[in-house]
Each structure stands twice: as C-alpha cells, then as structure tokens.
KELUMVEX-863860 format. One record per residue (C-alpha): residue number from 1; residue in one letter; chain; x, y, z. Coordinates in nm, 4 decimals. Layout:
<sites>
(site NUM, a, A, (X, Y, Z)),
...
</sites>
This chain:
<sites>
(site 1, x, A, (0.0000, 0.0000, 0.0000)),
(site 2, x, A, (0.1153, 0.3599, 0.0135)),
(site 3, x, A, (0.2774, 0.3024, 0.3898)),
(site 4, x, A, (0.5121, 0.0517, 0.2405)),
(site 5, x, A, (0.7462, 0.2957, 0.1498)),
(site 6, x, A, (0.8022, 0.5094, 0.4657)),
(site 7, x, A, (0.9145, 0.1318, 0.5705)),
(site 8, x, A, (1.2177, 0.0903, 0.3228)),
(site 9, x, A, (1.5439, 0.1470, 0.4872)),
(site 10, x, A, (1.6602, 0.4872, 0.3436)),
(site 11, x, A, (2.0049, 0.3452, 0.1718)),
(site 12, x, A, (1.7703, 0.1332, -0.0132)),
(site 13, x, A, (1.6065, 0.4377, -0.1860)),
(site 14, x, A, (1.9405, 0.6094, -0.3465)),
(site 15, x, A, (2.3195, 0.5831, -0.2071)),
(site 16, x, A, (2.4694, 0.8397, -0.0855)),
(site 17, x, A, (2.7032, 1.0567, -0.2933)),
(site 18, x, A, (3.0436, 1.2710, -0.1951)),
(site 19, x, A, (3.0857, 1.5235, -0.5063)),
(site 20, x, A, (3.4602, 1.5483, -0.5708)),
(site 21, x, A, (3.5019, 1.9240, -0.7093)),
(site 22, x, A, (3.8550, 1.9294, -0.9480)),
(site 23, x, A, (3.9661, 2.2966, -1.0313)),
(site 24, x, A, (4.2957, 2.4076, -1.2080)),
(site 25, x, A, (4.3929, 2.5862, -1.4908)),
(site 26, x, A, (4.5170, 2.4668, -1.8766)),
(site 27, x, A, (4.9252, 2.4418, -1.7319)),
(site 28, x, A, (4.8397, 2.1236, -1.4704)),
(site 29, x, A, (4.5941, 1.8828, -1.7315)),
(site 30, x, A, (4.8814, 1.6095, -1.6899)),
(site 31, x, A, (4.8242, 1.6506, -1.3104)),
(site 32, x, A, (4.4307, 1.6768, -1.3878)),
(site 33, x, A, (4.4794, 1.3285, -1.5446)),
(site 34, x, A, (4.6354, 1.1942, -1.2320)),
(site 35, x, A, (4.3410, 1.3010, -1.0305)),
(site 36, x, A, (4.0715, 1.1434, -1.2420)),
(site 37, x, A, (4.2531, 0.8366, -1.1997)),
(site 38, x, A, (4.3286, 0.8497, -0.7982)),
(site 39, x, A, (3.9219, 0.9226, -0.7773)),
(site 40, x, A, (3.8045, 0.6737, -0.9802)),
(site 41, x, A, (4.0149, 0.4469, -0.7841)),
(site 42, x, A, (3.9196, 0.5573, -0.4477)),
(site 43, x, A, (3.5555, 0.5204, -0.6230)),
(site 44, x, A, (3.6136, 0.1629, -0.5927)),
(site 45, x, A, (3.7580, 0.0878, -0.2559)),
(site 46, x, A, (3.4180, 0.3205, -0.1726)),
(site 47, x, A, (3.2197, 0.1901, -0.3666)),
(site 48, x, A, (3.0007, -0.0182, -0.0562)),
(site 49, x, A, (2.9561, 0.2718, 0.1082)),
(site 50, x, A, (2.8952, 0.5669, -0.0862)),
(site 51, x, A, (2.9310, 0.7111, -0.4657)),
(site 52, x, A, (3.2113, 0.9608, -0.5478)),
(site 53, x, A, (3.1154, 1.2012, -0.8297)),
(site 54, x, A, (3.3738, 1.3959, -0.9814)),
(site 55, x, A, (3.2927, 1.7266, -1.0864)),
(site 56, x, A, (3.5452, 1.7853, -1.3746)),
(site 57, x, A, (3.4850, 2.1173, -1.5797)),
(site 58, x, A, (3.7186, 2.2384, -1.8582)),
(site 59, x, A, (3.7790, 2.5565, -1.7985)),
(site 60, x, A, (3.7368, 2.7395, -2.1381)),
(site 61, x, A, (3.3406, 2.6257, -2.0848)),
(site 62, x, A, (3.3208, 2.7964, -1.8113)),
(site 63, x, A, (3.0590, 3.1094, -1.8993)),
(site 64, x, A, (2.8716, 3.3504, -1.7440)),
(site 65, x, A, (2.5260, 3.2049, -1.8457)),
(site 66, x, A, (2.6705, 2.8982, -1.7604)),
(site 67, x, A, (2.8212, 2.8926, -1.4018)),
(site 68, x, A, (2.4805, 3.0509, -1.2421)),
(site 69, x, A, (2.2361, 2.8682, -1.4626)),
(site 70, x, A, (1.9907, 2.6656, -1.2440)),
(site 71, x, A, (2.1070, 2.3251, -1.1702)),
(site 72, x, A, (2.4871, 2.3277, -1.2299)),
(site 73, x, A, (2.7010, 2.2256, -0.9163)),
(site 74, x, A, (2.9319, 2.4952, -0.7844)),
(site 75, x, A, (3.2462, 2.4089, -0.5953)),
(site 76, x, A, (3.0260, 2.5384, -0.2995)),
(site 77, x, A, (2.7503, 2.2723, -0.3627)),
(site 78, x, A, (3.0633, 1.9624, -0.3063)),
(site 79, x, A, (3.1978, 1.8050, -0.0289)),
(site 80, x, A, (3.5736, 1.8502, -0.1462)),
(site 81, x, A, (3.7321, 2.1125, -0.3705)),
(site 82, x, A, (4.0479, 1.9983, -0.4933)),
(site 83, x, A, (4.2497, 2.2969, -0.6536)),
(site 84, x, A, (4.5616, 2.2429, -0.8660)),
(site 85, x, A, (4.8339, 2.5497, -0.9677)),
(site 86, x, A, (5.1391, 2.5633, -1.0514)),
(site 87, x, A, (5.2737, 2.9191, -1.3170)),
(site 88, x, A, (4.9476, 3.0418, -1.3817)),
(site 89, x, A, (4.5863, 3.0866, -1.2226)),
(site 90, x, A, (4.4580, 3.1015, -1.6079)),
(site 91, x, A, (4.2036, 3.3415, -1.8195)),
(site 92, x, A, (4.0320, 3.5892, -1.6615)),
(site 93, x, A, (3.6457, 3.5215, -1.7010)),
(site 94, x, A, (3.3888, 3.8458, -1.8119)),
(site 95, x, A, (3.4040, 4.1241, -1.5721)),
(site 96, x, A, (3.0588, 4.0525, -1.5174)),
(site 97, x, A, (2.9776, 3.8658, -1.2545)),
(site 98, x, A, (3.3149, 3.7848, -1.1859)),
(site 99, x, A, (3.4738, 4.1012, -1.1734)),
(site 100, x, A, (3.7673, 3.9696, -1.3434)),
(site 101, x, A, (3.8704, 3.6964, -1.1374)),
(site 102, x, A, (3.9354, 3.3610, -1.3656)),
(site 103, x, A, (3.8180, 3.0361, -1.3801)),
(site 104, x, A, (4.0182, 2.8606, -1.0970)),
(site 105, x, A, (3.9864, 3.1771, -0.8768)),
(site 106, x, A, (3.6550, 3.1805, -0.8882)),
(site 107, x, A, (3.6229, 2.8129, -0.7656)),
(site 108, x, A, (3.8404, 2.8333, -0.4598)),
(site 109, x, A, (3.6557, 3.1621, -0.3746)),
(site 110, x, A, (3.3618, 2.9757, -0.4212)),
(site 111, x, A, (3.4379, 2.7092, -0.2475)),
(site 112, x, A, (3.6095, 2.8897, 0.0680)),
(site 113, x, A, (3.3429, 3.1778, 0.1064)),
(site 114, x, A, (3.0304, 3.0878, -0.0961)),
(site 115, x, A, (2.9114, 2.7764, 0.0797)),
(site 116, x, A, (2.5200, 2.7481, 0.1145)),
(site 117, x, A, (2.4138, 2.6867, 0.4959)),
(site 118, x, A, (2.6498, 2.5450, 0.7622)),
(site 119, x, A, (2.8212, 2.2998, 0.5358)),
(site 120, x, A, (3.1798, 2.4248, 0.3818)),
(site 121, x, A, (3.3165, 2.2016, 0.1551)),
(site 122, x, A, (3.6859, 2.0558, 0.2533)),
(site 123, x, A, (3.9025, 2.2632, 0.0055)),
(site 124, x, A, (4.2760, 2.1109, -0.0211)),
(site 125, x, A, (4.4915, 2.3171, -0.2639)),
(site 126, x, A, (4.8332, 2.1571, -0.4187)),
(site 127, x, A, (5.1017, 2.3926, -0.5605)),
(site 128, x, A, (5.3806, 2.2172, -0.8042)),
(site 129, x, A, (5.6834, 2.3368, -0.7717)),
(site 130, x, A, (5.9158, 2.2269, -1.0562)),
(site 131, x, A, (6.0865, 2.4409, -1.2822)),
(site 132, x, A, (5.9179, 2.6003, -1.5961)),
(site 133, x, A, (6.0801, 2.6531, -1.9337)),
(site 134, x, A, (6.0066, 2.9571, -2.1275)),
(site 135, x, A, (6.1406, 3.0494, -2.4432)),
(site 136, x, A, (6.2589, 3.3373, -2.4172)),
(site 137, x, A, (6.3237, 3.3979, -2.8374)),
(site 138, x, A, (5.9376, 3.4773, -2.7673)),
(site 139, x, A, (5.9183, 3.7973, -2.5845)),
(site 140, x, A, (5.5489, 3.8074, -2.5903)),
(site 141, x, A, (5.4988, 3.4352, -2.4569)),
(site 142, x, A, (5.8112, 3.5350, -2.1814)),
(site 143, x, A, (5.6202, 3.8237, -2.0493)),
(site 144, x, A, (5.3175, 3.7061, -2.0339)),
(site 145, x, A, (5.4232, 3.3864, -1.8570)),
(site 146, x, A, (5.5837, 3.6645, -1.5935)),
(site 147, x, A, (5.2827, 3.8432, -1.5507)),
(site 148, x, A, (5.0817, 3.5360, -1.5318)),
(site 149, x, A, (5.3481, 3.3908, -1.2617)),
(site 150, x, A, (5.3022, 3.7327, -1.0821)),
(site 151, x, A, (4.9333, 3.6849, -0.9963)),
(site 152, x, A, (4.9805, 3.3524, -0.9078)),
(site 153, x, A, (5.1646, 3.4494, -0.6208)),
(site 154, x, A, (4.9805, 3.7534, -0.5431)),
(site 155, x, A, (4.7048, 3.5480, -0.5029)),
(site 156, x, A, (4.9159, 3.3016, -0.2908)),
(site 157, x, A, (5.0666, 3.5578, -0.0479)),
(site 158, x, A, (4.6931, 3.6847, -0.0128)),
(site 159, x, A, (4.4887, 3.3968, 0.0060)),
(site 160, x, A, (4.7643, 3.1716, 0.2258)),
(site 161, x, A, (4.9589, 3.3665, 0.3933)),
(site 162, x, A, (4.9090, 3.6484, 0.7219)),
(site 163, x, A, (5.1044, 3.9970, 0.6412)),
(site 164, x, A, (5.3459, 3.8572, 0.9009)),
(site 165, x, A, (5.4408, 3.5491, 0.6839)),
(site 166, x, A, (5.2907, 3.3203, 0.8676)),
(site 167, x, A, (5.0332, 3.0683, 0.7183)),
(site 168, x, A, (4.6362, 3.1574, 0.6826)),
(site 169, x, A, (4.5126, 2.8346, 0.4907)),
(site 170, x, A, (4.7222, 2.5178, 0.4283)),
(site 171, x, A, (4.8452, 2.4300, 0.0888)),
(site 172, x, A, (5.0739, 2.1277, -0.0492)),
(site 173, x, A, (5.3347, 2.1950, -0.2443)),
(site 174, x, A, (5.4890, 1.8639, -0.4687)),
(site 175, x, A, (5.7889, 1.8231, -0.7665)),
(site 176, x, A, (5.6762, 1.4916, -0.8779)),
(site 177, x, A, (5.3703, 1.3011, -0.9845)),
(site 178, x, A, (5.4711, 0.9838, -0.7291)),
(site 179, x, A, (5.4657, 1.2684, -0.5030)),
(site 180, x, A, (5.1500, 1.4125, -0.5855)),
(site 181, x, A, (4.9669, 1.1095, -0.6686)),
(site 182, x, A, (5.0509, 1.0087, -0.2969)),
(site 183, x, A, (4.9477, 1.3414, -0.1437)),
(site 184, x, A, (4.6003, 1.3509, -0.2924)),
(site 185, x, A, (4.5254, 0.9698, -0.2720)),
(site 186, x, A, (4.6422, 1.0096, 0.1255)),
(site 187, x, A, (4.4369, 1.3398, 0.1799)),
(site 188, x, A, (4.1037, 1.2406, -0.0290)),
(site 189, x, A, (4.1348, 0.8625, 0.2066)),
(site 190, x, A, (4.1417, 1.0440, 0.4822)),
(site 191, x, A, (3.8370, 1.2746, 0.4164)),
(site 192, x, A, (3.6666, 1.0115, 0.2732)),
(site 193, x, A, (3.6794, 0.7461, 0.5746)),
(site 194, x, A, (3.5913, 1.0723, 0.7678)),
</sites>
C-alpha cells in the first residue's frame, strides 16, 4: 500500500554521494589526469559505502550564463574542492559577474566563502613546484608567462599567507607526480573514511 514505502530502509532508496570538485587551470591537465585516476580508484575501494562524483569542468566552458544557470554544481555545492596550480591561475572570465577573477579563482573563492548553509566544503589546494621553461626567443609568450606567474603568487601571499608570513590556509606543495599522486590519494582517504 502507500505506507510501504516510509518502511524501506533509506540506503535502499538512493546511495549516498560525496561530489569530488577538481579545479585548475590549462598548465596542470597532466596533473588533472592523475586526479581522475586516484578518484576513480578511491571510487572503488568506496564503492560499498557511498558514490564519489567527480565534478570535472574544462575551464574554457566555463561562462557567465553557464556557471549561475539553475542546476549546475558549484564548488560550494561539493563536499571537497580539490584545486591544482602551478605558473598560472589562467584566463580571466567576463568582468561581469566575476569582476575579473578567472576560472580557478573563482572556484576556490567559491568554495572557501560561498558555501550554502552550515556545510563548507573541505578545500585542499596543491602547488607544483618544478621548474618552468620559457622560451625566451618569444618575448610576448616570456612576459606574459611573468605576468601570469606574478598573480599567481599575489594570489598566494593573499589567500595563504598572514602579512606577518605566517600561514592563513594550508596548501601542499609537490615536484613529482609519485609525489602528488601520494598526497592527494592520502588526503582524499582520509576525508573520505571521515
């Protein structure tokens, strides 16, 4: 009758889901790669328990009309936001509503400040720190990787760090993929079993 589903255990009905919320820009896809994988792994192992949906978006699809349309998940809307840099924090989306910020920036700010209700998503942020070669027979490219370096730590020493050097928010930093791989398959495992 009607009554007989009030009766059904509630994991019966739908499994619970963790959203998994990737953001970094075009310089870090290799690194993007190694974070689908790690996910869909840890997918597995959690597989009993819970889904994990990753929230992947390319970046260059990311529009005005389509961040706020209805519907769409927001790094705010997820349970982690995993954010990837390393020489650049990317294109700088239309002034409007974004007032100039790009892609990735607007994710972490998202995702640190624009959580709905009590719930925060867990925001982990990984910073590569290898070496990278510019060729410098193209002054445009040279500059422009400068300038794009330049942000990226502006945005660092503002978002991370107190004006007396010591730390606001904890970030990784890694100079290998072993090393990475390890640090977000450690870090998502732990949140996870949490």
């Amino acid at each position: 009758g009607p009554g007989s589903l009030q009766r059904r255990p509630p994991h019966i009905m739908h499994q619970a889901s963790v959203r998994i919320f990737v953001s970094s820009p075009a310089d870090v896809e290799h690194e993007r790669a190694i974070v689908k994988d790690v996910i869909e792994r840890l997918s597995q192992d959690f597989l009993p328990y819970f889904r994990i949906e990753p929230v992947l978006w390319e970046q260059e699809a990311l529009t005005a009309d389509r961040t706020f349309q209805a519907g769409l998940v927001r790094p705010a809307d997820c349970h982690i936001v995993l954010v990837v840099l390393w020489t650049r924090l990317g294109f700088p989306l239309p002034e409007e509503p974004y007032a100039g910020m790009t892609g990735t920036e607007w994710e972490f700010f998202d995702a640190v400040g624009g959580a709905t209700g009590d719930r925060r998503p867990e925001v982990l942020v990984y910073k590569k720190t290898n070496p990278k070669l510019v060729d410098i027979t193209n002054p445009q490219a040279t500059l422009e990787a400068i300038d794009e370096r330049k942000r990226l730590e502006e945005f660092f020493q503002h978002n991370f760090f107190n004006p007396d050097g010591s730390f606001k928010r904890a970030f990784r930093t890694f100079d290998s993929d072993a090393a990475f791989r390890n640090l977000v398959e450690v870090q998502l495992r732990k949140l996870l079993n949490r």
